[in-house]
C-alpha positions as CSV (number, residue, x, y, z in Angstrom):
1,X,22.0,-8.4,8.1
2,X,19.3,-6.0,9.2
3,X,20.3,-2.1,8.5
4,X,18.9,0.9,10.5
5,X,17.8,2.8,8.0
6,X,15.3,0.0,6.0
7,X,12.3,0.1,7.5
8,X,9.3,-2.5,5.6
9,X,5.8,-2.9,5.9
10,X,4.6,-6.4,6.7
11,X,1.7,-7.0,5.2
12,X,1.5,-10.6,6.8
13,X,1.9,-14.5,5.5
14,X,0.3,-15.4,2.4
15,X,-0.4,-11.1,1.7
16,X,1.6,-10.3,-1.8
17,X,1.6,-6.5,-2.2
18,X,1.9,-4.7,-5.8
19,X,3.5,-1.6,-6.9
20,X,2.1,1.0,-4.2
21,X,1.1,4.4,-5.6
22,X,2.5,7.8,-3.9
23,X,-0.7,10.6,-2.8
24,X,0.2,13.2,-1.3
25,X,-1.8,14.4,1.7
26,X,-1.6,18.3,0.6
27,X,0.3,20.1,-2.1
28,X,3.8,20.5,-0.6
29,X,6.4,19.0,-2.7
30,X,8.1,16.7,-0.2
31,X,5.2,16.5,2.3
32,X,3.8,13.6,3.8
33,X,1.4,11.1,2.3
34,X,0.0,7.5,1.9
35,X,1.1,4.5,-0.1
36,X,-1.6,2.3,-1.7
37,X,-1.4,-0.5,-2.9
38,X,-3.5,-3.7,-3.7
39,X,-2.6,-6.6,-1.7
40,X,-3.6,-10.4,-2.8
41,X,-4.4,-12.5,-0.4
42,X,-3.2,-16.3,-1.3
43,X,-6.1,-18.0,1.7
44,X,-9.1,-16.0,0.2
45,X,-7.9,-15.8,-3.3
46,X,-9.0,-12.2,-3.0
47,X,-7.3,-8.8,-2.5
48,X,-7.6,-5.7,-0.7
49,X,-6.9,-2.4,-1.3
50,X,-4.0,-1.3,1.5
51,X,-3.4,2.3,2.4
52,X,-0.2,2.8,4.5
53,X,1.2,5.9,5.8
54,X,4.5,6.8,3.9
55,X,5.9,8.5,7.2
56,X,4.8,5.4,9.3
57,X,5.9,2.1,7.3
58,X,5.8,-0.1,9.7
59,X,2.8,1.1,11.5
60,X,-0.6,-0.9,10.9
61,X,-2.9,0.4,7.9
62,X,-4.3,3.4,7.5
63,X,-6.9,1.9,6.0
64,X,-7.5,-1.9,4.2
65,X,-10.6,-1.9,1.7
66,X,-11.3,-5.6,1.3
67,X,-12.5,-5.8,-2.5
68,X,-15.0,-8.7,-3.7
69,X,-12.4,-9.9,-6.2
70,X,-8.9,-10.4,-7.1
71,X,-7.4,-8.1,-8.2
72,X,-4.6,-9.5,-11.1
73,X,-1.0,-9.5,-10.9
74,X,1.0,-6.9,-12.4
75,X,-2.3,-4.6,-12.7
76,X,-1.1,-0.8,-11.2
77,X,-2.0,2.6,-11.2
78,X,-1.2,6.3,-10.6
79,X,-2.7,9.1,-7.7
80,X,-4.3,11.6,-9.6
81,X,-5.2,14.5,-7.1
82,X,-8.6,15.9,-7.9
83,X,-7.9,19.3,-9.2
């Protein structure tokens, strides 16, 4: 049963996303921002780096960095802002 208030990125057959990471686009708490996250890519047996617009889940990327690796499962991180 679909609900109206789930919304879901698809990042497409075969893509397996991580944990994304929250940065913020400017210092208000609550304000919009970007999800990253690394996505691995079962055909290439690579992954990419996947920036998504936390606002706009179901929009296309913001950006997708396409890395020369992959990148292993389980690996995460954090946004630190450069302050």
């Amino acid at each position: 049963m679909a609900r109206s208030w789930l919304t879901a990125h698809e990042f497409g057959p075969g893509r397996i996303p991580a944990e994304a990471a929250f940065a913020p686009a400017d210092d208000r708490p609550g304000g919009d921002g970007y999800l990253m996250t690394y996505v691995y890519n079962a055909d290439t047996d690579r992954s990419d780096l996947v920036i998504v617009d936390a606002s706009e889940l179901a929009a296309p990327p913001v950006a997708t960095i396409h890395l020369p690796a992959r990148v292993p499962n389980g690996f995460h991180g954090n946004w630190l802002a450069d302050k």
